[in-house]
PLY file of the C-alpha trace (Angstrom):
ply
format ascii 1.0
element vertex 86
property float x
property float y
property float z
element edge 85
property int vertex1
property int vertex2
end_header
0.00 0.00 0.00
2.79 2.64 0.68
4.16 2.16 -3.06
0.98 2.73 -4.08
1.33 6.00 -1.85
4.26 6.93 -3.04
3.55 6.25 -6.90
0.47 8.63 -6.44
2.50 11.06 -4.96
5.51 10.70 -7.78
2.88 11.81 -9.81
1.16 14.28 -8.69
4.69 15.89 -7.90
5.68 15.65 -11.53
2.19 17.27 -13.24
2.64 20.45 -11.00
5.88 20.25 -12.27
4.82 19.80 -16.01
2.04 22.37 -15.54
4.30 24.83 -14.18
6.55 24.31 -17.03
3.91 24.71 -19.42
2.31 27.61 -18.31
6.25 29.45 -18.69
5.16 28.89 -22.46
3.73 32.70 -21.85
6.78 34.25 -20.79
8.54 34.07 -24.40
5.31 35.16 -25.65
5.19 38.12 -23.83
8.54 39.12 -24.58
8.07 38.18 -28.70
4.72 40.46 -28.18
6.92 43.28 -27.03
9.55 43.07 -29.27
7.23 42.89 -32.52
5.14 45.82 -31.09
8.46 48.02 -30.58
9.94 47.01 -33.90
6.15 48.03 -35.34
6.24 51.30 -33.56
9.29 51.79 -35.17
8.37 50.84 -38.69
5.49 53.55 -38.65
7.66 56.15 -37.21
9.72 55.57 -40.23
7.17 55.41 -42.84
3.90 56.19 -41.97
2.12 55.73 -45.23
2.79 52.49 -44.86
0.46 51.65 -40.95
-1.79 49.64 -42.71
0.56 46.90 -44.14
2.59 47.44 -40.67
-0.41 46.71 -38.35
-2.05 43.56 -40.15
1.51 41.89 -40.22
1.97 42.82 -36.67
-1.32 41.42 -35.83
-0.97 38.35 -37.38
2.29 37.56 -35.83
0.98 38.80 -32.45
-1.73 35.65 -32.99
0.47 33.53 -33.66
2.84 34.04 -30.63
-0.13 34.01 -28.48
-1.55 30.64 -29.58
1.76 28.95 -28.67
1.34 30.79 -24.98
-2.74 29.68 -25.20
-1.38 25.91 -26.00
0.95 25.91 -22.87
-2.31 26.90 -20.95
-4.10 24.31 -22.20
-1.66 21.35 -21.31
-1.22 23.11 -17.65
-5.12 22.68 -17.31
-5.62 19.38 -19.04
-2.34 18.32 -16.40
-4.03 19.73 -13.34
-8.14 18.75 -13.66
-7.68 15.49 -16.20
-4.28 14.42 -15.16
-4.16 10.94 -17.57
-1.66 9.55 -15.08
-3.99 9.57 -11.64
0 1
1 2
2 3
3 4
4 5
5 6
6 7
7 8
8 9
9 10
10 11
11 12
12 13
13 14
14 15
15 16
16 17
17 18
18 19
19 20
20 21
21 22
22 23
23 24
24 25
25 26
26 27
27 28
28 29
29 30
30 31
31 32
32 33
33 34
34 35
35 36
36 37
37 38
38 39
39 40
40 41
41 42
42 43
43 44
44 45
45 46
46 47
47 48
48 49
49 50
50 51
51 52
52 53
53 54
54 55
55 56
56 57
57 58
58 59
59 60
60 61
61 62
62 63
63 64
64 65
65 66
66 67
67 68
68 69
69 70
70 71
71 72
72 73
73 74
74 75
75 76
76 77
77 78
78 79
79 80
80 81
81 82
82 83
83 84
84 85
């Protein structure tokens, strides 16, 4: 019975460890956010004729390095309330 224990404790150790892990996903995010959002601010300061083209390519990038952050979140929850392993 006390492997048992121990096993379910192993794991339960290891998916806050996973989910913490995964939710980090939103730190390079945040900083990829910034950095496209100065380099934008930039590019219009330069040329402002050209905001339009700047912004939607901004945007779109933006998206995209937010659904790798949203996917981290997802594996942290799917780890924490429907933890496969318990």
């Amino acid at each position: 019975m006390e492997k048992l224990e121990m096993a379910r404790a192993i794991a339960i150790a290891g998916t806050s460890i996973g989910a913490g892990l995964a939710v980090l996903t939103g730190i390079g995010a945040g900083i990829g956010q910034g950095f496209a959002a100065g380099k934008a601010a930039e590019a219009i300061a330069n040329q402002p004729e050209a905001k339009g083209d700047i912004m939607s390519g901004l945007l779109l990038g933006d998206a995209i390095a937010e659904s790798s952050a949203i996917y981290g979140l997802v594996i942290a929850i799917i780890l924490i309330f429907a933890n496969p392993w318990l």
